[in-house]
C-alpha positions as CSV (number, residue, x, y, z in Angstrom):
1,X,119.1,80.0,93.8
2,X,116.9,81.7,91.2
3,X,113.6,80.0,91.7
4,X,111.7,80.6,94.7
5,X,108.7,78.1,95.0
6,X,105.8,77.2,97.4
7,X,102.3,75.5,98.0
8,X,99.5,75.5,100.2
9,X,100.4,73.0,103.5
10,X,97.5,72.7,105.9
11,X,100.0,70.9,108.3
12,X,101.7,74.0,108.5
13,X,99.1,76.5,108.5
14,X,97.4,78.7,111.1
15,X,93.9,78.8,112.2
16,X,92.1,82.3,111.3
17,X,88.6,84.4,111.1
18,X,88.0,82.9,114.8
19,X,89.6,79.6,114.3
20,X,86.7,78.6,111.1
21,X,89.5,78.5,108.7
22,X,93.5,77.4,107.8
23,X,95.8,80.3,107.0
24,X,99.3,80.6,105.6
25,X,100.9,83.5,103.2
26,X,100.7,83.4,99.8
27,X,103.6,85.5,98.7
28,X,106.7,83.3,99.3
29,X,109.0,84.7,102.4
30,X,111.3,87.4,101.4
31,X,109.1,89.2,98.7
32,X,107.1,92.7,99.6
33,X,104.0,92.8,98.0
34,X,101.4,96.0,97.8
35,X,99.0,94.0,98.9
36,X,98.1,91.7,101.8
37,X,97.6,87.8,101.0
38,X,96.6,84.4,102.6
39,X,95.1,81.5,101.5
40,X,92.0,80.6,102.6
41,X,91.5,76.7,103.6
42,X,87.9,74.8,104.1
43,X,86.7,71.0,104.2
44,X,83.2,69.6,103.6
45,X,80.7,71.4,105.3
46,X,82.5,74.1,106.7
47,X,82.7,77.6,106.2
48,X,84.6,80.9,107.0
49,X,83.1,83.4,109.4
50,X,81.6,86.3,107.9
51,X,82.9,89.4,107.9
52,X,83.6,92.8,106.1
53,X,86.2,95.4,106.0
54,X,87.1,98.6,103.9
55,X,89.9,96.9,101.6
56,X,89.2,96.2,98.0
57,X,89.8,92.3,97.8
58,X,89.8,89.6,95.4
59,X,89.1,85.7,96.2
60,X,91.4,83.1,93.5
61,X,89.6,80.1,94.0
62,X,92.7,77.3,93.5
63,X,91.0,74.0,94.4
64,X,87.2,72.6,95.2
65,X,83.7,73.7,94.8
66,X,81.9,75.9,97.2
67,X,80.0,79.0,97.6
68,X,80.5,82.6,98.0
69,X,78.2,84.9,100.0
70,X,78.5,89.0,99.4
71,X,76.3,91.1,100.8
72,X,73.1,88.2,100.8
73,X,73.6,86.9,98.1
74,X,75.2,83.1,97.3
75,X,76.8,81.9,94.3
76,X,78.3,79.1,93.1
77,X,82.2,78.9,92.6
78,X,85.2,76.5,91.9
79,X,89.0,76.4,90.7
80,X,89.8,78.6,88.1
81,X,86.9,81.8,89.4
82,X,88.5,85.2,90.5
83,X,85.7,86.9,93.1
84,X,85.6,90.4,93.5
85,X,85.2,91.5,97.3
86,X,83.9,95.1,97.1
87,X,84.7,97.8,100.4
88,X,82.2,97.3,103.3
89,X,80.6,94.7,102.3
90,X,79.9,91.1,104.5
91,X,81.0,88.3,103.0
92,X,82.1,84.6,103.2
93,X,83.1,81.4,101.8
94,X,81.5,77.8,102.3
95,X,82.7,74.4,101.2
96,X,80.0,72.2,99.9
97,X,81.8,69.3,97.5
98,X,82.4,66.7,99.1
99,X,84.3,65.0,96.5
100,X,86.2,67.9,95.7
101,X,86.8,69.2,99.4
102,X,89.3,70.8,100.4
103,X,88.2,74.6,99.2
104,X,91.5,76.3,98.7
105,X,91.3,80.1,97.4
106,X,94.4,82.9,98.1
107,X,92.7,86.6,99.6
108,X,94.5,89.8,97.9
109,X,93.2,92.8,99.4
110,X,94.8,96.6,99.5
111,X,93.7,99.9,100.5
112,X,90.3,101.0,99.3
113,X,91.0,102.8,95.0
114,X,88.5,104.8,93.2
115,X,87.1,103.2,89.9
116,X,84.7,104.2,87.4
117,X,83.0,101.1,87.6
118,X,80.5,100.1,90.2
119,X,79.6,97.0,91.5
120,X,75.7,96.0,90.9
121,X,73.6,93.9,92.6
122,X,75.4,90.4,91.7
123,X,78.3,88.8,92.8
124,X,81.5,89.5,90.3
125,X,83.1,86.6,89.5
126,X,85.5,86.8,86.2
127,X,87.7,83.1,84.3
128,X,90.1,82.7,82.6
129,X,88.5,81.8,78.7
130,X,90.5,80.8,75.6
131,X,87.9,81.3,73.6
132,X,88.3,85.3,74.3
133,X,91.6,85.7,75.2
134,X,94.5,87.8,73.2
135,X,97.7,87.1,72.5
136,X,100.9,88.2,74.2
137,X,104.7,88.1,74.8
138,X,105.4,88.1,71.1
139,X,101.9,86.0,70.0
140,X,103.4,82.9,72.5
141,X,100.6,82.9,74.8
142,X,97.4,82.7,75.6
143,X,96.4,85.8,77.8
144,X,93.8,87.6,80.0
145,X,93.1,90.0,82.7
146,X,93.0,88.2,86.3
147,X,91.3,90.9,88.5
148,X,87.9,92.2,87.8
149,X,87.5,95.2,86.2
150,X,85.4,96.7,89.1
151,X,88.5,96.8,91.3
152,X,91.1,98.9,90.7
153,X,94.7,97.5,92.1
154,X,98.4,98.4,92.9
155,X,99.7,95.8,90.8
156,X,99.7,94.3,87.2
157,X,97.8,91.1,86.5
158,X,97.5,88.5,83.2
159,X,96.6,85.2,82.9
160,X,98.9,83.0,81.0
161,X,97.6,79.8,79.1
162,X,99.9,77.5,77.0
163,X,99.4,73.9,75.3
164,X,101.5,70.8,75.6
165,X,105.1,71.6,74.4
166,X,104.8,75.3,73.9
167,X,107.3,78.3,75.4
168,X,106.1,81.3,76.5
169,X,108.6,84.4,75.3
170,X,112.0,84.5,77.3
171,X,111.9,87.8,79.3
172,X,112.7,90.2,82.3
173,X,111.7,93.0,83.8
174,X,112.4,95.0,86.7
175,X,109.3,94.4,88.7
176,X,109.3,91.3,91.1
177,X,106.5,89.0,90.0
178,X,104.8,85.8,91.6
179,X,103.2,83.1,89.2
180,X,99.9,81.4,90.4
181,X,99.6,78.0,88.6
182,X,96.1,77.2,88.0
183,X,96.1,73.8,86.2
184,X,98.2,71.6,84.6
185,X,102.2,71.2,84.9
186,X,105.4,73.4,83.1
187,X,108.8,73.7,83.1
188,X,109.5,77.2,85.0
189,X,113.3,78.7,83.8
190,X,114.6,81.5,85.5
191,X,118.1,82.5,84.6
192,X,120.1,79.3,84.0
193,X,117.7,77.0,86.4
194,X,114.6,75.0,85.6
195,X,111.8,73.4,87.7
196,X,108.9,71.5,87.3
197,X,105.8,73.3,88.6
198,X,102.3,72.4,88.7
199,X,99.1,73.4,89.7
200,X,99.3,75.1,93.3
201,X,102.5,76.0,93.3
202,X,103.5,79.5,93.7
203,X,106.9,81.0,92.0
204,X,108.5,83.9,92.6
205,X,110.2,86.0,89.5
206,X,113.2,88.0,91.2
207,X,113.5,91.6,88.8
208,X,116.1,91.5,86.2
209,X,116.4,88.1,86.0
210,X,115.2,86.4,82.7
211,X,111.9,83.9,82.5
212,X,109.9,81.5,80.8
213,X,107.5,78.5,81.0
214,X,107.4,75.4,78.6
215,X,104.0,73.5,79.2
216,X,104.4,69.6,79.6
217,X,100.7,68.8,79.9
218,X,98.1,69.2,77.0
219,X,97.1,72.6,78.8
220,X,98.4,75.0,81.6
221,X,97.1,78.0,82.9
222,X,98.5,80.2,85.7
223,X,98.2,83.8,86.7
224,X,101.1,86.1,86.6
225,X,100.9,89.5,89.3
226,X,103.7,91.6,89.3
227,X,104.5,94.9,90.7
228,X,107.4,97.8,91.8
229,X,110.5,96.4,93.4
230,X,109.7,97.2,96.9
């Protein structure tokens, strides 16, 4: 089988950061990644004990409304918002929404890598925009940088963003690969199989194998990391 899916399942999750939040990989079994991962899992008026550590890390928010604390200071975020976790640094997450509850976000984080630029005093937060996106695999889609450029990482990162009834380029490579699907619902292919995905889900893109998505709803966005085969 060709196409390697999963989602978020609090059922089957595991309570971390002193029991305040639901845990479960993010990378689907079977893949090494340069990077450790988990998603991150509050309701309503709950929040994640703080904490800090000396990894670079990254927060993809995936579902709800909440807040971010980094080093003292609070901001906003929801689905679609990348947060930038800088070295050293206290931080934590918060669910406020109660219509939107649960707050579901997947944690990247890797070893500590220089970078020209610094972080200031306010939280980084970076979204995907159409508006000032490029073009990419052949002028199919829609694309943009996932990770903040004030974190350097070991892997490659794009957003890609199709309309309803659109293909993304067929391709392979020899890097393994993991789709994040932000919003809306496509047709994955890889080799000779297909499978509807849909916000959530996560897919993983064996090397050497060729890929595409077909968008079924009027918009889809997702965000593609790939990296060495380990």
């Amino acid at each position: 089988m060709s196409i390697i899916k999963k989602k978020f399942d609090p059922n089957n999750a595991r309570a971390s950061h002193e029991g305040t939040i639901l845990a479960s990989d993010v990378v689907p079994e079977g893949y090494s990644a340069p990077f450790k991962h988990a998603y991150g899992y509050l309701l309503n008026n709950q929040t994640m004990a703080g904490h800090a550590h000396e990894t670079d890390e990254i927060y993809i928010v995936l579902e709800g409304t909440g807040y971010v604390t980094v080093g003292g200071k609070n901001k906003q975020v929801s689905a679609g918002d990348v947060i930038a976790i800088p070295p050293n640094v206290w931080h934590t997450m918060m669910c406020t929404d109660q219509d939107k509850a649960p707050f579901l976000w997947a944690a990247l984080w890797w070893p500590h890598m220089d970078n020209d630029k610094v972080f200031g005093e306010e939280i980084v937060v970076k979204r995907f925009d159409k508006d000032t996106a490029y073009h990419a695999h052949q002028d199919t889609i829609l694309a943009d940088l996932v990770v903040p450029e004030e974190l350097k990482c070991p892997f490659w990162h794009q957003y890609g963003y199709l309309t309803k009834g659109n293909t993304m380029e067929l391709h392979k490579h020899p890097t393994d690969e993991i789709y994040i699907v932000y919003s809306g619902q496509l047709t994955v292919t890889v080799d000779d199989e297909q499978e509807v995905v849909e916000a959530g889900d996560v897919i993983a893109i064996p090397p050497n194998l060729m890929h595409t998505m077909t968008a079924l709803s009027e918009e889809a966005v997702w965000a593609a990391l790939w990296w060495e085969h380990i």
